[in-house]
C-alpha positions as CSV (number, residue, x, y, z in Angstrom):
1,X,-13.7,2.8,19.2
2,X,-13.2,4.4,22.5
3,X,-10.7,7.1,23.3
4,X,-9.9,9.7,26.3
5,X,-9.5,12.6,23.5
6,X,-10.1,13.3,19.9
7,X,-8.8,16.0,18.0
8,X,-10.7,17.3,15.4
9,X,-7.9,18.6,12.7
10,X,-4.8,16.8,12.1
11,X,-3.1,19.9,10.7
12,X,0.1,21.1,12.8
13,X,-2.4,22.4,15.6
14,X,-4.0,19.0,15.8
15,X,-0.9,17.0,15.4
16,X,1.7,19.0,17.8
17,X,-1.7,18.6,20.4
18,X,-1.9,14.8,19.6
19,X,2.0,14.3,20.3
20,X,2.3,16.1,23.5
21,X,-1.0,14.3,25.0
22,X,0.1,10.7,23.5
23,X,2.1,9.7,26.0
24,X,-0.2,10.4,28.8
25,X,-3.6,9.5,27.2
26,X,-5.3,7.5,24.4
27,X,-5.4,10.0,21.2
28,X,-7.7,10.0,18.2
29,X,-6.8,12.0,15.3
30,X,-9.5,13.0,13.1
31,X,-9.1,14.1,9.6
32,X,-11.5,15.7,6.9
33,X,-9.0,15.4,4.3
34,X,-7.1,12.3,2.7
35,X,-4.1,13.8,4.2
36,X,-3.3,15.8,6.9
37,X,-1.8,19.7,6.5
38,X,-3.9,19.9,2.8
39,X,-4.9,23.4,3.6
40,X,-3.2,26.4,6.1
41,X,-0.4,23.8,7.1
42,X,1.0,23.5,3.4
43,X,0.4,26.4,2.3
44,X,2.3,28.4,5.0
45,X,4.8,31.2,3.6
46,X,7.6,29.1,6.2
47,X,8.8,31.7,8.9
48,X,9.5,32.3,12.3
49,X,9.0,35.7,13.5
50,X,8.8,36.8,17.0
51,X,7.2,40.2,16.2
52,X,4.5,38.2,13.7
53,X,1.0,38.2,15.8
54,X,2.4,41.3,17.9
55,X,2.9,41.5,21.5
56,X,-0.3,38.7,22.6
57,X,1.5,35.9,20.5
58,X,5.2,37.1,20.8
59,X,5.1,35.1,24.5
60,X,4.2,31.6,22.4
61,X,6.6,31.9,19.5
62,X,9.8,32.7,21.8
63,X,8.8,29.7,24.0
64,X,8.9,27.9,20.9
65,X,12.1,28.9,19.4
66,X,14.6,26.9,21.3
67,X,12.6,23.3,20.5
68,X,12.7,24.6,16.7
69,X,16.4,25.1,16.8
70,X,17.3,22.2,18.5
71,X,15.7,20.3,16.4
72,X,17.1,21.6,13.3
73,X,13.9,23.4,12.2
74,X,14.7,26.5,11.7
75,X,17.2,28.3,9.3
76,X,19.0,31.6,9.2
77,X,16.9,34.5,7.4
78,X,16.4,37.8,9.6
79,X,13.8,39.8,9.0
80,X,13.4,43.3,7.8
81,X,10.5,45.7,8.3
82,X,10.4,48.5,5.7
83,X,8.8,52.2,6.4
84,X,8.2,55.5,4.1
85,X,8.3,58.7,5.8
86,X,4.4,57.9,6.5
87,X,5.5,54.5,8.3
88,X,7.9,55.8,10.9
89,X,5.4,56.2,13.6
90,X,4.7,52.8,12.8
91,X,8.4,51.3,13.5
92,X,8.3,53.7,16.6
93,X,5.4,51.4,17.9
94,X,6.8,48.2,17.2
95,X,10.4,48.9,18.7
96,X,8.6,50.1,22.0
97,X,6.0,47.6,21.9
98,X,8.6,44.5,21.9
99,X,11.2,46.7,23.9
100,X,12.8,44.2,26.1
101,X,11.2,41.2,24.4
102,X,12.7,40.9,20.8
103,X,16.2,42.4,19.8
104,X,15.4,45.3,16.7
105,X,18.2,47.2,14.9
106,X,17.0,50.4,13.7
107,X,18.7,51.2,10.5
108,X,18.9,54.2,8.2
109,X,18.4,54.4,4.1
110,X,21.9,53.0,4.1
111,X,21.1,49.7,6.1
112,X,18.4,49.4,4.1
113,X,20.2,49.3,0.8
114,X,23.0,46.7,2.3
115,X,20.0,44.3,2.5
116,X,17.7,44.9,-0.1
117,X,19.4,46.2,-3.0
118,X,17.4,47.6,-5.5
119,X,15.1,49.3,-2.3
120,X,13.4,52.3,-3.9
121,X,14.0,55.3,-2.4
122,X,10.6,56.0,-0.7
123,X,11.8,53.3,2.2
124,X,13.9,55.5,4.8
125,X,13.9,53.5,7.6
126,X,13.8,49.8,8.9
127,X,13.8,47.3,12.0
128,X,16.4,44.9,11.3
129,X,14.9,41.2,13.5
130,X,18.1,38.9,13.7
131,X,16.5,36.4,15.3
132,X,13.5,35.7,12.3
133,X,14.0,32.5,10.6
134,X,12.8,30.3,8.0
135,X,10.8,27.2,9.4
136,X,10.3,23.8,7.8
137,X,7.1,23.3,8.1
138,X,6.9,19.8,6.1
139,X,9.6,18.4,8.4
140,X,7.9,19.8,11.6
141,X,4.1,18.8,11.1
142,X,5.6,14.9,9.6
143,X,7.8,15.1,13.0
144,X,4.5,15.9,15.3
145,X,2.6,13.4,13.2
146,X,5.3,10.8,13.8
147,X,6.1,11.5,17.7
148,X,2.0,11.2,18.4
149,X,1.7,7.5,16.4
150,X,4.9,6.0,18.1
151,X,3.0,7.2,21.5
152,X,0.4,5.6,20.7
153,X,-2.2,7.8,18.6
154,X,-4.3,6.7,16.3
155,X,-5.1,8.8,12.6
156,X,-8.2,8.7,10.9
157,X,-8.2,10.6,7.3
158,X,-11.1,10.7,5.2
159,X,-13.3,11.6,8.5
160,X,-15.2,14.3,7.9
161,X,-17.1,15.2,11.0
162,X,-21.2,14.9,10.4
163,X,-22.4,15.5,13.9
164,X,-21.2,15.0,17.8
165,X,-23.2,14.4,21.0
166,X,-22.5,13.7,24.6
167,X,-24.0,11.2,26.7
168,X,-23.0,9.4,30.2
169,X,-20.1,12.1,30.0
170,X,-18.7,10.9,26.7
171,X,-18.6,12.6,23.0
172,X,-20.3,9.8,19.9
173,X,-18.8,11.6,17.0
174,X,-19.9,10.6,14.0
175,X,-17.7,11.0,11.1
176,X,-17.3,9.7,6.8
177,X,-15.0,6.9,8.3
178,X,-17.1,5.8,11.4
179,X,-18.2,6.9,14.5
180,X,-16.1,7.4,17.4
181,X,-16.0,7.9,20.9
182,X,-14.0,10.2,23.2
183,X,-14.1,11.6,27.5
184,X,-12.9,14.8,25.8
185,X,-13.1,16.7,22.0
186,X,-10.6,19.0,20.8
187,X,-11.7,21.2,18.2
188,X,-8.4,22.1,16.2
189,X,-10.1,22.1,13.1
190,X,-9.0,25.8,12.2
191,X,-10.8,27.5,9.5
192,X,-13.5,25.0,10.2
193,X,-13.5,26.0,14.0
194,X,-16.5,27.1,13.9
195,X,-18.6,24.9,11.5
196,X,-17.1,21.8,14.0
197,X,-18.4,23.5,17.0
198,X,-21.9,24.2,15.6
199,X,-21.7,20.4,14.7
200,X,-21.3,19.2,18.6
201,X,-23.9,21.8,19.6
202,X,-21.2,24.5,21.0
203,X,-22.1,28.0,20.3
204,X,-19.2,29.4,17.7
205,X,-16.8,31.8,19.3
206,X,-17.0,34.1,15.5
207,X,-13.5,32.4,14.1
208,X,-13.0,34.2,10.9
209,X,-11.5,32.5,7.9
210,X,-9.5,34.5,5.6
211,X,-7.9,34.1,2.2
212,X,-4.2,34.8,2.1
213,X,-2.0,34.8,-1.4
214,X,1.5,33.9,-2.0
215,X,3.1,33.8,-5.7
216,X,6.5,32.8,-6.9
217,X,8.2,35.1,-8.7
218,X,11.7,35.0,-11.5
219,X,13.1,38.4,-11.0
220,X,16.1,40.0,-12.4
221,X,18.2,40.6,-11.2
222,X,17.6,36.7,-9.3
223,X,16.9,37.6,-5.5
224,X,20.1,37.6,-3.2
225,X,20.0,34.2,-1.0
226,X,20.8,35.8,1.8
227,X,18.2,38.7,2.1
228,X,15.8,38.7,5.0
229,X,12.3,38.8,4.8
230,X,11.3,41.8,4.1
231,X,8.2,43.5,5.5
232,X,5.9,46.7,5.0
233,X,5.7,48.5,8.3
234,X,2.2,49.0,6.8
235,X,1.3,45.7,5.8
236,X,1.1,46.3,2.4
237,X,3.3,43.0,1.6
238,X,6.4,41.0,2.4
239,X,8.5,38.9,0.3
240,X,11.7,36.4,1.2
241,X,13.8,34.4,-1.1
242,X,13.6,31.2,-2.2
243,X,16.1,28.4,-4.3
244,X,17.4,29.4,-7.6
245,X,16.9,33.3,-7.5
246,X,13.3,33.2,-7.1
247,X,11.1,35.0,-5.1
248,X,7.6,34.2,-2.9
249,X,5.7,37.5,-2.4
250,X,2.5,37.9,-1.1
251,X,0.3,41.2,-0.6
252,X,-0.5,40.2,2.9
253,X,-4.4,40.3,2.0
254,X,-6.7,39.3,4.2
255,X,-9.9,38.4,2.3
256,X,-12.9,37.6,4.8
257,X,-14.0,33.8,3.1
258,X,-15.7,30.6,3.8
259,X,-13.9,27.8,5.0
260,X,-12.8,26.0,1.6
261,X,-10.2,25.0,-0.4
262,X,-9.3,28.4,-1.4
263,X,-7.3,29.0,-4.2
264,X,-5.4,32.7,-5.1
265,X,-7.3,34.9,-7.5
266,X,-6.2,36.9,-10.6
267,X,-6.3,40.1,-8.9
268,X,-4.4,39.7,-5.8
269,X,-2.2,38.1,-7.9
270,X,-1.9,41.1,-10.0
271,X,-1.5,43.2,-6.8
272,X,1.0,41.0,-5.2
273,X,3.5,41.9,-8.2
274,X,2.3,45.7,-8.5
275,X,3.2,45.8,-4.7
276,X,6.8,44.3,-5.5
277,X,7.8,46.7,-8.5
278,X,6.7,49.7,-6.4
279,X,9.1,48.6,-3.5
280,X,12.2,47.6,-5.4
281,X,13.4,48.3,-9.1
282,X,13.8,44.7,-10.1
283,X,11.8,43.5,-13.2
284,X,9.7,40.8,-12.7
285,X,9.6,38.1,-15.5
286,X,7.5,35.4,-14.9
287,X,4.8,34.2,-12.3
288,X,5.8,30.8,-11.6
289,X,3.4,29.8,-9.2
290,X,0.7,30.8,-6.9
291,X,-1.5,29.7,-4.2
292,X,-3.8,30.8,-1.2
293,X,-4.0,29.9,2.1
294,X,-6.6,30.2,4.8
295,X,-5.9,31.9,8.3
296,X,-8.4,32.0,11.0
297,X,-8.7,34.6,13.7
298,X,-11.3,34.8,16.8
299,X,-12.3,38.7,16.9
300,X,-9.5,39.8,19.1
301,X,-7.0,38.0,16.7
302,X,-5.7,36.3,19.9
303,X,-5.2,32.1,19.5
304,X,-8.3,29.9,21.6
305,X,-6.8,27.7,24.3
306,X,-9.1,26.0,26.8
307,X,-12.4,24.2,27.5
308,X,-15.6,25.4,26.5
309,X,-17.6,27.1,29.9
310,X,-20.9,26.2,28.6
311,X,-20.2,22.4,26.9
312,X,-18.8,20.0,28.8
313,X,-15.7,18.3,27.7
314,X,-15.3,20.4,25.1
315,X,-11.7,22.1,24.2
316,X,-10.9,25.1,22.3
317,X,-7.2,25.3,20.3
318,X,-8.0,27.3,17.2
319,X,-7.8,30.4,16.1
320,X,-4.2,30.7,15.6
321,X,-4.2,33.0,12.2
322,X,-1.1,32.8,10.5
323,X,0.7,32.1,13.6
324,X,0.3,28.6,14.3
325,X,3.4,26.9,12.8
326,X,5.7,29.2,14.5
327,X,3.8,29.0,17.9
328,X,2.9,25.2,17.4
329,X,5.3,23.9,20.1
330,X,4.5,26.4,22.7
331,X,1.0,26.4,22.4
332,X,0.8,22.6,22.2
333,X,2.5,22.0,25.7
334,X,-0.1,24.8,27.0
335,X,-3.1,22.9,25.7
336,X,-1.6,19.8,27.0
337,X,-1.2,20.8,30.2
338,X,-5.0,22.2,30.7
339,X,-6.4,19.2,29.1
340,X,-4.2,17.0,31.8
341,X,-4.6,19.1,34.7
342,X,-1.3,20.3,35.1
343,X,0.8,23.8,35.8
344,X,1.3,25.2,32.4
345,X,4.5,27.2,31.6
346,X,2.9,30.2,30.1
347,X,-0.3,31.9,31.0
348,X,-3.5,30.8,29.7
349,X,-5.4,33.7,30.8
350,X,-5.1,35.8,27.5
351,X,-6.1,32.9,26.0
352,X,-9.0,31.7,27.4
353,X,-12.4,30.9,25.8
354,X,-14.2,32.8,28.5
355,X,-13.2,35.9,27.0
356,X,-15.7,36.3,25.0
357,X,-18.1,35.8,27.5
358,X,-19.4,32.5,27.3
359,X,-20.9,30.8,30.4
């Protein structure tokens, strides 16, 4: 079968791609997995944060706020980043570095305790975010998936990608469920990024994978509904509420990995709730659940937008960490409009492939 693009990765990068192209092209959807979003998609901790990614990403998730809202995606939470006497430097730096960009409240031991009650007494001082929200990610990747099949894109699952060449000016991709032929690839396969690329014969641009734990916590007393997510100016952990009191927390590792079907370990576990009773004098009774995730970050932790300089036909959109969901609409209408020649809305330039000096 014969396409103008195919996107490796039907996760949310792959998916919000394949819906904004649809209508203008002939889409192919290739998935490793029986279904799409198995593995960083739904296993996301679910928020929208401007300040999440810092200043290089902040540009992608504003642009992407209003579609979220309007669309009913996104739900009121605010954020809260916490600092000891050692971290106010550290909220210094991120109040000047989104000055102008993102509205922060800096608030005082006081403010701290009207959000987070129970707040130990080592946290002094805060950056209140109004604008951070919870983001339903289910709702929003079955949404993308949806828009791109009514525009005409076709999904493959159960294609795992064995090898890619280009002949005459077209890709033969050969995959578990067939082979397949495209004018252009799109490698959104995130934390296989890399292992695609080598596949098609394009030199790997060193996307990392790395493990990231999340557990469910019952905590007494039962976590207020309405507290923010709350974040360690140091990145030690954050933790948000969830239905019926309960609490995900996760102890914001970053464990360098392969690309797999990761799954959290005992210790990071262990850390995750050591990390919680240190910040706030609830007791923690149970572990309910818990789970890893895989983020992916090229080595200036900046997302990958754009066509390869060395391979022809060859397009870049990984490398989007844990930023994707919240950046997914924005960065899809960028990497549409490269891919169809047009004026995109925000500039590419800091996210380029050349970069890194390729070509």
């Amino acid at each position: 079968m014969k396409f103008d693009v195919a996107i490796v990765g039907a996760g949310m990068a792959g998916a919000s791609l394949a819906s904004e192209l649809a209508p203008h092209a002939s889409v192919l959807l290739l998935e490793a997995e029986d279904e799409p979003g198995y593995h960083s998609t739904g296993r996301s901790a679910a928020f929208w944060s401007e300040t999440y990614g810092g200043p290089g990403v902040q540009p992608l998730t504003t642009a992407s706020g209003a579609f979220l809202r309007e669309q009913g995606f996104l739900g009121e939470r605010r954020g809260l980043h916490l600092a000891d006497r050692e971290g106010v430097a550290a909220l210094d730096a991120m109040a000047a570095e989104f000055a102008g960009e993102v509205t922060l409240e800096r608030l005082d031991r006081d403010g701290i305790e009207r959000w987070v009650p129970g707040a130990r007494e080592a946290w002094v001082e805060a950056l209140l975010e109004p604008s951070c929200a919870d983001i339903d990610v289910a709702a929003l990747h079955a949404f993308y998936l949806a828009s791109a099949r009514r525009s005409g894109a076709e999904l493959a699952t159960g294609a795992r990608m064995s090898r890619a060449s280009r002949h005459g000016g077209r890709w033969r991709i050969d995959t578990s469920a067939g082979g397949f032929e495209a004018e252009l690839m799109v490698d959104a396969a995130g934390a296989w990024a890399d292992p695609v690329a080598r596949l098609a014969e394009v030199a790997p641009l060193g996307i990392q994978p790395y493990r990231r734990t999340v557990v469910q916590l019952a905590v007494s007393p039962p976590a207020p509904a309405g507290m923010p997510l709350v974040v360690d100016i140091a990145g030690r952990f954050y933790f948000k509420p969830e239905a019926g009191g309960r609490l995900w927390v996760s102890p914001h590792d970053e464990t360098p990995c392969e690309a797999s079907d990761c799954a959290a370990e005992e210790l990071d576990v262990a850390v995750a709730v050591d990390r919680l009773e240190k910040a706030v004098d609830w007791r923690v009774e149970r572990v309910e659940r818990r789970w890893a995730g895989l983020r992916s970050f090229a080595p200036d932790r900046l997302p990958v937008y754009g066509l390869d300089p060395a391979r022809a036909g060859f397009f870049w959109f990984a490398g989007q960490g844990g930023f994707g969901i919240q950046t997914a609409p924005a960065a899809a209408k960028l990497g549409a409009a490269l891919l169809l020649g047009r004026e995109p809305e925000i500039d590419p330039l800091p996210y380029r492939p050349q970069r890194f000096g390729k070509g």
